[in-house]
C-alpha positions as a Markdown table, in Angstrom:
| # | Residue | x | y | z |
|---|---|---|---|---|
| 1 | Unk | -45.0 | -30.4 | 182.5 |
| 2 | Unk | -44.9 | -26.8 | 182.9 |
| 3 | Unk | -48.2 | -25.0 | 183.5 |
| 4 | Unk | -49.1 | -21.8 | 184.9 |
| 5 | Unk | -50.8 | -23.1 | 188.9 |
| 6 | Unk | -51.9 | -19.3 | 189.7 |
| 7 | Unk | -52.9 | -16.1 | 188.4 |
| 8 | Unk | -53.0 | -12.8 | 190.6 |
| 9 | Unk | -53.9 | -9.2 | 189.7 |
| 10 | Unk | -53.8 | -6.5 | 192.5 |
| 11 | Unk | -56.5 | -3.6 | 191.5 |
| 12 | Unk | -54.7 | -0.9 | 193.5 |
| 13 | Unk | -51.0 | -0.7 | 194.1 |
| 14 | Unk | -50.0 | -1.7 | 197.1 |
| 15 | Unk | -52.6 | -3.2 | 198.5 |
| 16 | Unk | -53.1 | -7.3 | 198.7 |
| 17 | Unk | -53.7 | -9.2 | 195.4 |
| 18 | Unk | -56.7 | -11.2 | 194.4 |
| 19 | Unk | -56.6 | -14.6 | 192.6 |
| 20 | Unk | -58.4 | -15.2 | 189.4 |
| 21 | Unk | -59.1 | -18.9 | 188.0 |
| 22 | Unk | -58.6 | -16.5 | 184.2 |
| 23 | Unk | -58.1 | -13.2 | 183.8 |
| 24 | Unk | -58.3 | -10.9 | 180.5 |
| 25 | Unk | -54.1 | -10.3 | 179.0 |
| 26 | Unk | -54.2 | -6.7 | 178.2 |
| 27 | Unk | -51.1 | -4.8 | 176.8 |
| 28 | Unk | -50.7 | -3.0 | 179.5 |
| 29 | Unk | -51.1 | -6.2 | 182.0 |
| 30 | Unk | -54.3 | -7.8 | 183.0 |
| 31 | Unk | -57.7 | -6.4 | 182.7 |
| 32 | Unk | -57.8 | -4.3 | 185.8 |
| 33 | Unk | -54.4 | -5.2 | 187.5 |
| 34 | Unk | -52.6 | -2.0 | 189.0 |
| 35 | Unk | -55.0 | 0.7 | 187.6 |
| 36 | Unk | -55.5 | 2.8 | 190.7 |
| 37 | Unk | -53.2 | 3.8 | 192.6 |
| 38 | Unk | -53.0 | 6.4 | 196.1 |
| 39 | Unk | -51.7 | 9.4 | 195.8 |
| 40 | Unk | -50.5 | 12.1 | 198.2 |
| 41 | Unk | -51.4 | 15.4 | 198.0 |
| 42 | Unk | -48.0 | 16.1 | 195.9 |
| 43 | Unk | -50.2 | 13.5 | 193.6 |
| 44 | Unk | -47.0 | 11.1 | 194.3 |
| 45 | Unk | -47.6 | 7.0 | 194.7 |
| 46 | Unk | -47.9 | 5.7 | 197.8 |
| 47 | Unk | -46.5 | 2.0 | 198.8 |
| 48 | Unk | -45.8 | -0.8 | 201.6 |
| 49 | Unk | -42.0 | 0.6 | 200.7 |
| 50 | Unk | -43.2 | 3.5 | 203.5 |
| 51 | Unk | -46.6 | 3.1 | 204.3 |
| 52 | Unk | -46.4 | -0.5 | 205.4 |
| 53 | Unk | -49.7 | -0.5 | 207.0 |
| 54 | Unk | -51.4 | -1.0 | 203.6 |
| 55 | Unk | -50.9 | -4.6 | 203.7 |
| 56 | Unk | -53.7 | -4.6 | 205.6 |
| 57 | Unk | -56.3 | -3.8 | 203.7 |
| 58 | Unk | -58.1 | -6.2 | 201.8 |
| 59 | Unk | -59.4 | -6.3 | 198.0 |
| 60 | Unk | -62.2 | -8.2 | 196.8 |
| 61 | Unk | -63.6 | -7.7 | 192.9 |
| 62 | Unk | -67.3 | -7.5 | 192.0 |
| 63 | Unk | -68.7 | -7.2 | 188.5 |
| 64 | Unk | -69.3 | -3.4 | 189.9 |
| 65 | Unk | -67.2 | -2.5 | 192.5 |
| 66 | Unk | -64.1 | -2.9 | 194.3 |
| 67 | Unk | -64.4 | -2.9 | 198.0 |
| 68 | Unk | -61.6 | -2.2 | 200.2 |
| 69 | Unk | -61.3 | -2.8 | 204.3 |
| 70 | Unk | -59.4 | -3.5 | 207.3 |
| 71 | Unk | -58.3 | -7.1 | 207.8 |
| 72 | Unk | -58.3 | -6.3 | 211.5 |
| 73 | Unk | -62.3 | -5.0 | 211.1 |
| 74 | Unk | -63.7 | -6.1 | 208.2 |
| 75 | Unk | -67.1 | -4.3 | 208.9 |
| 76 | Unk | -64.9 | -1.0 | 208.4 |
| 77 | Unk | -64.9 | -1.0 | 204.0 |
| 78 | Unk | -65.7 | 1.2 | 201.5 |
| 79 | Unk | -66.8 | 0.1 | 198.0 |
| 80 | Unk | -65.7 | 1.9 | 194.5 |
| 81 | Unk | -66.9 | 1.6 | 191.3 |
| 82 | Unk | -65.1 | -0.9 | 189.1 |
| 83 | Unk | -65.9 | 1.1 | 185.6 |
| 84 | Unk | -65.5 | 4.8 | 187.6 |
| 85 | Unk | -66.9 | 7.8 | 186.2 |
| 86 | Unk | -64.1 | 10.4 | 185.8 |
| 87 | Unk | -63.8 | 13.0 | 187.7 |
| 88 | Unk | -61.0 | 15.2 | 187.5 |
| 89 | Unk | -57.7 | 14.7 | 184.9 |
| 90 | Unk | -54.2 | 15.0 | 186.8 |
| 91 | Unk | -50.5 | 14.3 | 186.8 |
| 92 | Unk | -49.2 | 12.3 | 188.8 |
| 93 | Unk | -45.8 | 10.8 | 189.6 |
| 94 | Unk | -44.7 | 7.1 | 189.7 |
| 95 | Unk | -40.8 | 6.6 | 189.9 |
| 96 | Unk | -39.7 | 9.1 | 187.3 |
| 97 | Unk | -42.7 | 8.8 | 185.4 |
| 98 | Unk | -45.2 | 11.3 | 185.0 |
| 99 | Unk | -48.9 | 10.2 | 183.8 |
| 100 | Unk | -52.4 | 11.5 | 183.6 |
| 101 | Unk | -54.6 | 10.2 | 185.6 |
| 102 | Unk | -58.5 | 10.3 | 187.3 |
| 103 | Unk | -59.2 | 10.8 | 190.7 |
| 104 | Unk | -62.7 | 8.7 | 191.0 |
| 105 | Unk | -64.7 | 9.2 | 193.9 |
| 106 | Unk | -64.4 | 11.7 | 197.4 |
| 107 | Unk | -65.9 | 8.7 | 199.7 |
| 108 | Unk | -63.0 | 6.1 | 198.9 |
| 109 | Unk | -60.6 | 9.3 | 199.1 |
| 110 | Unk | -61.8 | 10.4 | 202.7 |
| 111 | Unk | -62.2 | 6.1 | 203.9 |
| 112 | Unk | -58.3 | 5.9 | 202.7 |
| 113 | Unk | -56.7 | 9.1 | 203.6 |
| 114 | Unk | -58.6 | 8.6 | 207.6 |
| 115 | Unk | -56.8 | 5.0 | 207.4 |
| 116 | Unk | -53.1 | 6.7 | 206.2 |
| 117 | Unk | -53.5 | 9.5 | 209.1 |
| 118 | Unk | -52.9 | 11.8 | 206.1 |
| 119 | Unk | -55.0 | 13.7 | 202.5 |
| 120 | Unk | -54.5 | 11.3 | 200.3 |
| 121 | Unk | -56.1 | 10.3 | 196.6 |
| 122 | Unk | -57.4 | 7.1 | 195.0 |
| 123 | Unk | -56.6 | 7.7 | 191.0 |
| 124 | Unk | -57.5 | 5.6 | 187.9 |
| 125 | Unk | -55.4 | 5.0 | 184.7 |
| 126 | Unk | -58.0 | 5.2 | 181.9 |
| 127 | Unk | -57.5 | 3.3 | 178.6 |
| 128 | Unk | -56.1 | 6.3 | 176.8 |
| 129 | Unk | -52.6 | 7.2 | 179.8 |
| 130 | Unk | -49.4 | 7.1 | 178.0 |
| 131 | Unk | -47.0 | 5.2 | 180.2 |
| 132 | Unk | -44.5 | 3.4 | 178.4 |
| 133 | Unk | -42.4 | 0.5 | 179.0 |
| 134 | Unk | -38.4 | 1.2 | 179.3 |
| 135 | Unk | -37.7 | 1.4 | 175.5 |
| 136 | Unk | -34.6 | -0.9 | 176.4 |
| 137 | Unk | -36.5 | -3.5 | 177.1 |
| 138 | Unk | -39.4 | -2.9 | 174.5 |
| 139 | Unk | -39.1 | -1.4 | 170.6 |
| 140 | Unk | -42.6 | -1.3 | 170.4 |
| 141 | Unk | -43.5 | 1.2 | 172.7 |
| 142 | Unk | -46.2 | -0.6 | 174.7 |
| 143 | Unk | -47.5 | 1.1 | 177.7 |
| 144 | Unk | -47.7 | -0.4 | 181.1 |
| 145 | Unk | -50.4 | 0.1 | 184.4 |
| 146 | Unk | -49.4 | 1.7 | 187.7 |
| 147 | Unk | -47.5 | -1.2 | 187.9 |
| 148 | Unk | -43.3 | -0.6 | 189.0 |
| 149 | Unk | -42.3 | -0.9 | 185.4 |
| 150 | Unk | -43.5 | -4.1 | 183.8 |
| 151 | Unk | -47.0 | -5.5 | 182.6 |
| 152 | Unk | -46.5 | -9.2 | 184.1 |
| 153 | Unk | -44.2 | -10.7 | 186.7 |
| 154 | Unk | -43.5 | -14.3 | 186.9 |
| 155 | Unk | -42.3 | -16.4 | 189.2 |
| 156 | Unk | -42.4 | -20.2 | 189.5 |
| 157 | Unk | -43.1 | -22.3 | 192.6 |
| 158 | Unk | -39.7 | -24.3 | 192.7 |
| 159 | Unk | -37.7 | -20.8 | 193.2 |
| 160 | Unk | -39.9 | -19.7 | 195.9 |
| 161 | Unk | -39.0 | -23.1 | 197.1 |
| 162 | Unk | -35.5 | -22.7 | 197.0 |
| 163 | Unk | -35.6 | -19.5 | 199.1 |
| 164 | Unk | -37.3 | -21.0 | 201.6 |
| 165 | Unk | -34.9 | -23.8 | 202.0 |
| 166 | Unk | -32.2 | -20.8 | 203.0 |
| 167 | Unk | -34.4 | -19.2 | 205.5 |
| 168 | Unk | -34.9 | -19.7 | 209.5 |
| 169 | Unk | -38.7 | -18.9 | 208.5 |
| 170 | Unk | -39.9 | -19.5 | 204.8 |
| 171 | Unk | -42.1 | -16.6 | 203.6 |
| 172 | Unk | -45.3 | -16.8 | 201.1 |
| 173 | Unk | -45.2 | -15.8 | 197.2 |
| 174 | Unk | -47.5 | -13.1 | 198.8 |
| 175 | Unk | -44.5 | -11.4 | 199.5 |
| 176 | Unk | -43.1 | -11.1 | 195.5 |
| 177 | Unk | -46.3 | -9.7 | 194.1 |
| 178 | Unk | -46.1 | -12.0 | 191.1 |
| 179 | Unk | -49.2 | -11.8 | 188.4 |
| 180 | Unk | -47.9 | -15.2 | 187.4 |
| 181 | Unk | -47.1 | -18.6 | 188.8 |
| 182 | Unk | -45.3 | -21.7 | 187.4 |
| 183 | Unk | -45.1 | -25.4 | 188.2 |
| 184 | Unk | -43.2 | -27.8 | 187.4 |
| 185 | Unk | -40.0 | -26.1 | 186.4 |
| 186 | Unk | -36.3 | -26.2 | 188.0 |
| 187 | Unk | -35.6 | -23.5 | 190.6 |
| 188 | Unk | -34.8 | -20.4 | 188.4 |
| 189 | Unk | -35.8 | -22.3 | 185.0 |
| 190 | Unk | -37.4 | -18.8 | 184.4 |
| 191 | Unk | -34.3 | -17.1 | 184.2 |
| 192 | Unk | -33.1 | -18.9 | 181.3 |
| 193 | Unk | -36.6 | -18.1 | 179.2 |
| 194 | Unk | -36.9 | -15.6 | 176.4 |
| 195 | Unk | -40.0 | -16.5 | 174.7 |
| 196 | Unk | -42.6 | -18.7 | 175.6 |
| 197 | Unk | -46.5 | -19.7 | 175.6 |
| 198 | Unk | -48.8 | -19.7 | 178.2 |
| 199 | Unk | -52.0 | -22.0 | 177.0 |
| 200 | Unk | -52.9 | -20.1 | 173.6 |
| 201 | Unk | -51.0 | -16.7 | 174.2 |
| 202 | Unk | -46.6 | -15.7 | 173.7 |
| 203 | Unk | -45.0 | -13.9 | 176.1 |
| 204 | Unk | -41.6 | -12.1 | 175.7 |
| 205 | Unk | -39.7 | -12.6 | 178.5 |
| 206 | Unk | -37.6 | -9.0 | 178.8 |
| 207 | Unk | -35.7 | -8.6 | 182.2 |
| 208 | Unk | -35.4 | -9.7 | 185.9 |
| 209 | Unk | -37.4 | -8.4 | 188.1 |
| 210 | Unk | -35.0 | -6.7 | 191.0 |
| 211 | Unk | -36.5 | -6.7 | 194.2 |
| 212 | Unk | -36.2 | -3.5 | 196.7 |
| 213 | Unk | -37.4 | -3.2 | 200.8 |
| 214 | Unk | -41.0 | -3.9 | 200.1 |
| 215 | Unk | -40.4 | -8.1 | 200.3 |
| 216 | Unk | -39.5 | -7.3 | 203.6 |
| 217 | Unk | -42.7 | -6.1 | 204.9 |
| 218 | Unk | -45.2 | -9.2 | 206.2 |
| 219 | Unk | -48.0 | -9.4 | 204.0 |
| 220 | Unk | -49.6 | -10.9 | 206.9 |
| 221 | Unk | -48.5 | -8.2 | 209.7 |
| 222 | Unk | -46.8 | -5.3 | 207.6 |
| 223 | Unk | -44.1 | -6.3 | 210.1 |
| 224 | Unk | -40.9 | -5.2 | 208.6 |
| 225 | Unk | -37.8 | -7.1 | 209.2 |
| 226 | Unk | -34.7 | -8.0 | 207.0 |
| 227 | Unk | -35.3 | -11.3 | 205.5 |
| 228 | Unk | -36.0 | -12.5 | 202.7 |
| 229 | Unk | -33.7 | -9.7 | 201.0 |
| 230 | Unk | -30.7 | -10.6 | 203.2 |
| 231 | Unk | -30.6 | -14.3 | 202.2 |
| 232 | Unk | -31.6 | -13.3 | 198.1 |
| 233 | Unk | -28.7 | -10.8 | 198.8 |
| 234 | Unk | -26.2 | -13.6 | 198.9 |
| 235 | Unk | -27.3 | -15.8 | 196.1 |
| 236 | Unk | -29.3 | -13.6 | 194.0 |
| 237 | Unk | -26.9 | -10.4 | 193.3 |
| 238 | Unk | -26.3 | -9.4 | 190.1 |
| 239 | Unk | -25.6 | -5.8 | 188.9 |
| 240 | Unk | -26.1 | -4.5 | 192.2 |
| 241 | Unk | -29.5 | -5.9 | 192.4 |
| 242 | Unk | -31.0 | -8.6 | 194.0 |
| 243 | Unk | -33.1 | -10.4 | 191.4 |
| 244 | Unk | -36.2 | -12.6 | 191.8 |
| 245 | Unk | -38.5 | -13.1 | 188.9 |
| 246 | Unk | -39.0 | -12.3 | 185.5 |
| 247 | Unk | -40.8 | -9.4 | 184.0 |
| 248 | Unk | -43.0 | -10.5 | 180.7 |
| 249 | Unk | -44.2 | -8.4 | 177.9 |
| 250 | Unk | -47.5 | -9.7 | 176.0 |
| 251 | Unk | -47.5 | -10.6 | 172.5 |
| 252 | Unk | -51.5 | -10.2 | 171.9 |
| 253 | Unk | -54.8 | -9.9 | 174.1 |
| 254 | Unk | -56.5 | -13.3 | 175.1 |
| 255 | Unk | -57.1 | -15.2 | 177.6 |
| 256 | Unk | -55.0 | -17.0 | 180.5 |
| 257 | Unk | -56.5 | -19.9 | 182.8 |
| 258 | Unk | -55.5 | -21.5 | 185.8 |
| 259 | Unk | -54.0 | -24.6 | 184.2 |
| 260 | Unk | -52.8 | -23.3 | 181.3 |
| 261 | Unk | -49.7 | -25.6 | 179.7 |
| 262 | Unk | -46.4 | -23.8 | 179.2 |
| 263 | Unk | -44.3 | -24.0 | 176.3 |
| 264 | Unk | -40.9 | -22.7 | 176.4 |
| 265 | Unk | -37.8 | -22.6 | 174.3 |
| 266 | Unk | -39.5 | -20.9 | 171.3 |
């Protein structure tokens, strides 16, 4: 039996995920996944792709606040608030998208920007940003969070596995970001899904995910080295891209819970 064994949001960009027993499907992806983001002071994303170091920091979730730290002191955090009074509108750049965004509070800024060596920004996408989805891969025009381009990635447990059985070291799903977690299916089932159900809710499934330089970086030590994209490299090509995961589009709001039963093949 198929069923959905984990479900993961990460807040800000970049920074390490936290694990929900349910979480809120939004259009846009889950209810508070990937809706702040740092910024530079060209107001251009910042990720583990170059600033490595952000893998450790920490996240944990209130009903009011966010509050991020070092996983090497965690003593040394700063809290923001979850529903963040907006302060100042701008435009900021993710890939070759441009969006509007908030900047939401000076303390955070100054706590993250002393971390980075550097000025940097936390921003918030508010409900009403215009960002949408690759009209390629969607005709309806849905808009998606800071994530890279998608509003859910899925992965299942027996592909991870299958990696791992190619590598001198097997690596976490820590490393793939996925909002999304399967068991019970063959090693790349996922790829061969175009539709499917996840306990009440549909889910189109619209593209694989390629993977870039960030899997490299330990999510552990923001070590960088050069697996696992080498060994994906030689199984995994397609296209010129080395693929891993599926990117899923939401049919309507609800709810998803740890447990959930999948139904494919609709």
């Amino acid at each position: 039996m198929l069923q959905l064994s984990e479900i993961w949001i990460y807040p800000i960009k970049s920074i390490t995920g936290i694990q929900l027993r349910e979480a809120n499907v939004l259009q846009r992806g889950f209810e508070f996944d990937r809706r702040w983001m740092i910024v530079d002071n060209n107001n251009t994303f910042l990720s583990q792709r170059t600033y490595p170091e952000l893998a450790l920091l920490e996240l944990t979730i209130s009903d009011s606040s966010l509050q991020i730290s070092k996983r090497s002191n965690p003593e040394d955090k700063i809290k923001t608030p979850l529903f963040p009074a907006l302060l100042q509108e701008i435009e900021v750049t993710i890939w070759n998208d441009k969006v509007f965004a908030w900047t939401v509070d000076p303390a955070t800024d100054a706590w993250l920007s002393e971390f980075l060596n550097q000025s940097v920004k936390l921003v918030y996408m508010g409900d009403k940003a215009e960002r949408q989805i690759d009209l390629k891969y969607s005709d309806e025009g849905e808009n998606v969070s800071f994530a890279d381009g998608y509003p859910y990635l899925l992965i299942s447990e027996s592909s991870l596995a299958d990696l791992n059985e190619r590598l001198k070291e097997p690596v976490s799903m820590r490393r793939f970001r996925p909002n999304l977690i399967v068991s019970g299916a063959a090693a790349f089932e996922e790829d061969t899904w175009s539709k499917i159900q996840i306990g009440e809710l549909t889910f189109r499934v619209v593209k694989p995910c390629a993977r870039c330089v960030l899997i490299t970086v330990d999510p552990q030590t923001a070590e960088k080295g050069a697996e696992p994209l080498k060994t994906l490299s030689t199984y995994r090509f397609e296209n010129n891209k080395v693929l891993f995961g599926q990117n899923l589009i939401a049919d309507e709001p609800g709810i998803l819970k740890q447990g959930d039963v999948i139904v494919t093949g609709l």
